[in-house]
C-alpha positions in Angstrom: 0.0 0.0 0.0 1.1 3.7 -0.7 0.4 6.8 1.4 0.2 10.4 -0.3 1.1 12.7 1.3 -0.3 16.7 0.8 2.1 18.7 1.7 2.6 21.2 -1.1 0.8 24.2 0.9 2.9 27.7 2.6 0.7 27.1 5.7 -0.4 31.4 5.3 -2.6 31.0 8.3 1.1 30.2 10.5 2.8 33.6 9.1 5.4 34.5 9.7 6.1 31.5 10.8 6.0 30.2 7.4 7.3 33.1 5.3 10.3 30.8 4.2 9.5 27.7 6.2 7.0 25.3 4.9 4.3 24.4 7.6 5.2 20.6 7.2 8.6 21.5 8.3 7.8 23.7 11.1 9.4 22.0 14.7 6.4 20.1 16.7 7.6 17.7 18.6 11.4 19.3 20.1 12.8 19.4 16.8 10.4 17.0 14.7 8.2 18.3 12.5 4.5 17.1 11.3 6.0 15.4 8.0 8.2 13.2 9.7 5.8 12.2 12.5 3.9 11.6 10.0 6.1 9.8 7.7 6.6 7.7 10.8 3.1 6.3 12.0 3.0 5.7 8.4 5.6 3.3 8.8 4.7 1.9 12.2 1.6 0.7 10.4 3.3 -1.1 8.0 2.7 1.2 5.0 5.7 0.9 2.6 6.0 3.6 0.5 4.9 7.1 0.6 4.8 10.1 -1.8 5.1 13.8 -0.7 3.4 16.4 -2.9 5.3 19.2 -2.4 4.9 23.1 -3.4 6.1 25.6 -1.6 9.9 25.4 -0.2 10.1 22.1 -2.3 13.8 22.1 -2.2 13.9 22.4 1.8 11.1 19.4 1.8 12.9 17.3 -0.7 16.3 18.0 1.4 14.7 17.0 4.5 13.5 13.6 3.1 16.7 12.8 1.9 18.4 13.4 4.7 15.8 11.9 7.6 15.1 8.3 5.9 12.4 6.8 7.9 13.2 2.7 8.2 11.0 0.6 6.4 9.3 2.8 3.9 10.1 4.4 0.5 9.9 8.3 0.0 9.6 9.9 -2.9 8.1 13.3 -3.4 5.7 14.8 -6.3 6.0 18.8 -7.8 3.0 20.6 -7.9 3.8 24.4 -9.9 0.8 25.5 -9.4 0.4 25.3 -5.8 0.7 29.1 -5.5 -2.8 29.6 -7.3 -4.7 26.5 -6.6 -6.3 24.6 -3.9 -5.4 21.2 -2.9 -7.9 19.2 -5.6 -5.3 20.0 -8.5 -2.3 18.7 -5.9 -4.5 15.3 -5.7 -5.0 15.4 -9.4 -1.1 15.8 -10.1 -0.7 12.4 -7.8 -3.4 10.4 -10.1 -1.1 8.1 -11.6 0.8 7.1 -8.2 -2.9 5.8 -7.8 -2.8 2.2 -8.9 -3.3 0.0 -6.1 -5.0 0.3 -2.3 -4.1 4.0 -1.1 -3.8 6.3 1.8 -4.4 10.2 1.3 -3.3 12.2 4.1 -3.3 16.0 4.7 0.3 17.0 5.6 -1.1 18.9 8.6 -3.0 16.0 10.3 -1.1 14.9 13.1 -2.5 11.2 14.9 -1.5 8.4 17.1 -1.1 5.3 15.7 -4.2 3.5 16.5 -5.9 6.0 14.6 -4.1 4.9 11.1 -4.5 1.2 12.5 -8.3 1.4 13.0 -8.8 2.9 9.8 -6.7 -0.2 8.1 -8.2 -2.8 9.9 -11.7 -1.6 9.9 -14.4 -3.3 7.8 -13.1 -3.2 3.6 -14.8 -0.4 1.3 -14.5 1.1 -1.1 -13.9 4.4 -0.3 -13.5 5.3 3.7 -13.5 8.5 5.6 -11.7 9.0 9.0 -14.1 11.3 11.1 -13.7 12.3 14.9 -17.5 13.4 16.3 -17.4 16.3 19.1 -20.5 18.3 20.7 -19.8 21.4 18.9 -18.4 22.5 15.3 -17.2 25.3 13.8 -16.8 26.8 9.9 -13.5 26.1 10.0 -14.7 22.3 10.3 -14.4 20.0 6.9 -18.8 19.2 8.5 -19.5 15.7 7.6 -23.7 14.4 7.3 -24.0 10.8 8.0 -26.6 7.7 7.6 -27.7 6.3 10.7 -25.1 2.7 9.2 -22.4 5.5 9.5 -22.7 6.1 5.7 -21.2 9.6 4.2 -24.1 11.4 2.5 -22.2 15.2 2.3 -18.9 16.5 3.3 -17.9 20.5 3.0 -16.9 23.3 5.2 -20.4 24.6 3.9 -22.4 22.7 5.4 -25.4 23.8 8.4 -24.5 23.3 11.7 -27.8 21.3 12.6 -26.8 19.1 9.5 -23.3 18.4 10.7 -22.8 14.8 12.4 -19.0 14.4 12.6 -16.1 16.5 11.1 -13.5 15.0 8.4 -9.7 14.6 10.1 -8.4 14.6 6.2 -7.3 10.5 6.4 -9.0 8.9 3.4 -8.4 5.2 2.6 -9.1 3.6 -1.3 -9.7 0.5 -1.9 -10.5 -2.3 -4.7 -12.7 -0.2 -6.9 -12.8 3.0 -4.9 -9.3 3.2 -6.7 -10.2 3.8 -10.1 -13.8 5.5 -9.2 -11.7 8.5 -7.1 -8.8 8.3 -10.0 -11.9 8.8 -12.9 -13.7 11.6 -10.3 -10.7 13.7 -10.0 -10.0 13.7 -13.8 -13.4 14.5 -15.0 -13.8 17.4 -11.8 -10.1 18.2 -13.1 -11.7 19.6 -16.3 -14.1 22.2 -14.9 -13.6 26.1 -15.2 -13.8 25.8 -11.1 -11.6 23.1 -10.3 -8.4 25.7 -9.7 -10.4 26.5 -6.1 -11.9 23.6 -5.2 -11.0 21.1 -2.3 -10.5 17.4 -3.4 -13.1 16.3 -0.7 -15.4 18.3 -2.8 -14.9 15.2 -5.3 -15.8 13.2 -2.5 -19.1 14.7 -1.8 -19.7 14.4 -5.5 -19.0 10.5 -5.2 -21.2 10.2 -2.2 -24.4 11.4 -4.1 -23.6 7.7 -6.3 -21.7 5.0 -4.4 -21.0 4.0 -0.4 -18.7 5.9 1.1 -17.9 4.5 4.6 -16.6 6.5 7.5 -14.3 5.1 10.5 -15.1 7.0 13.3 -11.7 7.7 15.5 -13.8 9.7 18.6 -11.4 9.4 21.7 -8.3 8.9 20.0 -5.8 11.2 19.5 -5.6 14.3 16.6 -4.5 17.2 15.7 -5.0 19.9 12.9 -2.0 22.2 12.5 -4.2 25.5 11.0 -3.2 27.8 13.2 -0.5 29.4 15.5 -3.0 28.1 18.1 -3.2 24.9 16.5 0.7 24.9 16.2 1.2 25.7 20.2 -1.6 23.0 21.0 0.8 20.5 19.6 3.5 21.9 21.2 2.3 21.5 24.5 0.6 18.1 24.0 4.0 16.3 23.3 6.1 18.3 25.5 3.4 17.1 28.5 3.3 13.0 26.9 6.8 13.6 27.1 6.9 13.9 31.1 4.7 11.4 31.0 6.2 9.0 29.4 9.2 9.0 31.9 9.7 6.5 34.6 9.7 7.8 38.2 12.8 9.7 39.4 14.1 7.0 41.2 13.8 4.7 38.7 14.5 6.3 35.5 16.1 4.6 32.6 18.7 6.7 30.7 17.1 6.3 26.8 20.1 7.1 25.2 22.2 3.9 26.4 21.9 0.6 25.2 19.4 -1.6 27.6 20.9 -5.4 27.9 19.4 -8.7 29.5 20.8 -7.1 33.0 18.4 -5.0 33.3 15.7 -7.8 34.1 17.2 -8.2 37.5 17.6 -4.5 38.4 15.0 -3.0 41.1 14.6 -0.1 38.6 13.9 -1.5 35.9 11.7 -3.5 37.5 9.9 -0.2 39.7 9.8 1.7 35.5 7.9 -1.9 33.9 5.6 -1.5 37.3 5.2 2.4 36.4 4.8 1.1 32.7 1.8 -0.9 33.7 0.1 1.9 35.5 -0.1 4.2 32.9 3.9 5.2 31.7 4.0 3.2 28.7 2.7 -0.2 27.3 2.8 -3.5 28.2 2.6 -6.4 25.2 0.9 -9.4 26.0 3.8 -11.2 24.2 6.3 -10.0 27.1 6.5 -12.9 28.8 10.4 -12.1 30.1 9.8 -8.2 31.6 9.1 -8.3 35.1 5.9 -6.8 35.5 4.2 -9.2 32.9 5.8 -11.9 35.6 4.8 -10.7 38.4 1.1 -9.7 36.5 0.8 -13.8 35.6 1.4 -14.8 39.0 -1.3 -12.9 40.3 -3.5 -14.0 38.2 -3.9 -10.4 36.4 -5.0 -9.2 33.1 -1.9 -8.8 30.8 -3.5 -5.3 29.2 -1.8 -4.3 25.8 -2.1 -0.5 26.7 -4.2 1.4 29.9 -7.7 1.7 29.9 -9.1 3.5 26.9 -9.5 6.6 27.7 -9.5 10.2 25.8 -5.7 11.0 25.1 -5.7 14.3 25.5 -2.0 14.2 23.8 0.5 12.4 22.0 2.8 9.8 23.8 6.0 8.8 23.6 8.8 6.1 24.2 8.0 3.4 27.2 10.6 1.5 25.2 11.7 0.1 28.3 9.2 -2.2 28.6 9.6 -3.7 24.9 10.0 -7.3 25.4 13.5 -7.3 23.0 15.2 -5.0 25.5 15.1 -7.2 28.3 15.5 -10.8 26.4 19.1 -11.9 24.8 18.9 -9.7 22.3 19.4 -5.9 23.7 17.7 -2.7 21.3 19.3 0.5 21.5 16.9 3.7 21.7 18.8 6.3 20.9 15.6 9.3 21.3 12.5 9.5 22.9 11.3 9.6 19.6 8.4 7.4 17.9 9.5 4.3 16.8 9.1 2.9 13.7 9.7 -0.4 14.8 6.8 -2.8 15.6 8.8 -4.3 18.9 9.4 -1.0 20.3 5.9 0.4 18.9 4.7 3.3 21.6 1.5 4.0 22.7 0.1 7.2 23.1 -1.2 7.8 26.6 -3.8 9.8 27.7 
């Protein structure tokens, strides 16, 4: 499966932020920006290739892909010229023939945790699906979204009334089977109107919606966020920067991330007190990990192994808890070298709420 990425927007809204800096690029998480968070889940889920459509700052994009390879997956990146004067439908258009097979479209400035991606990939097979989070209240800003009672799409656009509006779109759109070459046809023949230059591609999906089932995933308690605004931007921010304290062991037992963890550690109190804090809400805790102490101690109490906390809402991203990944305490040490997310299924993070 491919992902495309749409990342070929300045990101005005962000000025001056963004007077030379493309918003994919701009720093979110210390010094990681949307794209390669992005680029990462992407990976995590087992997605192995990606395009970029790029636009504005192209060059500093297409440098920073070369030079921040994410394991596992294949990055190439896609020129749209006319960025400058159109909306994001013609950037779509420009990506039709990297449309062949089962797809992903993403929005460069949709941040997610991973089980968001996941859920959308392993939720029932259609056609054409649409991510949507439902809250109590929207906005015009919102991409509104009008639904069946089955969860079936019947309208998407910004336009849409308030008392219409059932869920909003988080701009994650998977195509499938023959949802490939229906959206591939619908963007070329929308392609050709006098009015395509300033229209959104999701306007071709509202269009599709009037003919054929388009299904929606719903991702409501799971982590998101849009990157519009400066206040969208610091939102972000802070959310990482606060999973980030989370996500540390207590004092007395922390775990230096940067060092190599080796079988040893299954013996030492503090590892053992961090896999304890793991359990209770630091990180995550595999059922597979039969070797880490807490799972252990967990089986001879006759406990629930639980693959992550209680679902709850995150109310930001998490990261790292790779000390409780089962290869770092059996014969085979990892090395973590950054609290950063991993792109490897062993060491797979969970965001915490």
């Amino acid at each position: 499966m491919r992902a495309i990425v749409l990342a070929a927007g300045q990101g005005k809204r962000l000025m001056p932020l963004t007077t030379s800096e493309p918003k994919c690029l701009l720093p979110v998480d210390g010094d990681r920006p949307p794209l390669e968070i992005q680029l990462s889940t992407i990976a995590s889920c087992g997605i192995e290739r990606a395009t970029v459509m790029v636009g504005f700052g192209a060059d500093r994009v297409e440098h920073f892909l070369n030079t921040h390879p994410i394991p596992g997956l294949a990055v190439d990146s896609l020129y749209n010229p006319f960025y400058a004067t159109t909306d994001n439908l013609i950037t779509c258009w420009l990506a039709r023939h990297m449309m062949t097979e089962d797809f992903l479209l993403l929005n460069g400035d949709t941040l997610f945790e991973d089980d968001v991606l996941q859920a959308v990939l392993d939720g029932p097979r259609a056609a054409i699906t649409v991510t949507v989070n439902h809250k109590s209240e929207y906005d015009e800003d919102d991409m509104k979204v009008t639904l069946d009672a089955d969860g079936r799409l019947r309208a998407i656009g910004k336009k849409l009334s308030l008392g219409a509006t059932d869920a909003e779109s988080i701009g994650m759109l998977l195509f499938r089977d023959s949802g490939v070459r229906a959206w591939r046809d619908a963007l070329e023949r929308t392609a050709r109107h006098p009015d395509a230059l300033n229209k959104w591609y999701l306007s071709v999906v509202n269009t599709l919606a009037q003919t054929m089932f388009v299904r929606t995933t719903s991702i409501t308690g799971m982590w998101w966020q849009e990157i519009d605004s400066r206040e969208d931007l610091d939102t972000a921010r802070a959310g990482f920067r606060r999973s980030a304290l989370r996500c540390q062991p207590p004092s007395a037992a922390r775990i230096a991330l940067t060092s190599t963890a080796n079988a040893s550690n299954a013996s030492n109190p503090s590892w053992q007190a961090a896999s304890q804090g793991a359990a209770s809400g630091f990180g995550w805790v595999s059922t597979n990990n039969a070797s880490t102490p807490v799972a252990t101690a967990a089986r001879a109490s006759g406990a629930t192994i639980r693959r992550s906390p209680p679902l709850a809402p995150p109310a930001a991203p998490g990261r790292c808890a790779a000390w409780v990944a089962s290869k770092q305490i059996g014969a085979n040490s990892a090395s973590v070298t950054r609290p950063r997310i991993s792109t490897t299924r062993s060491l797979k993070p969970k965001l915490l709420p």
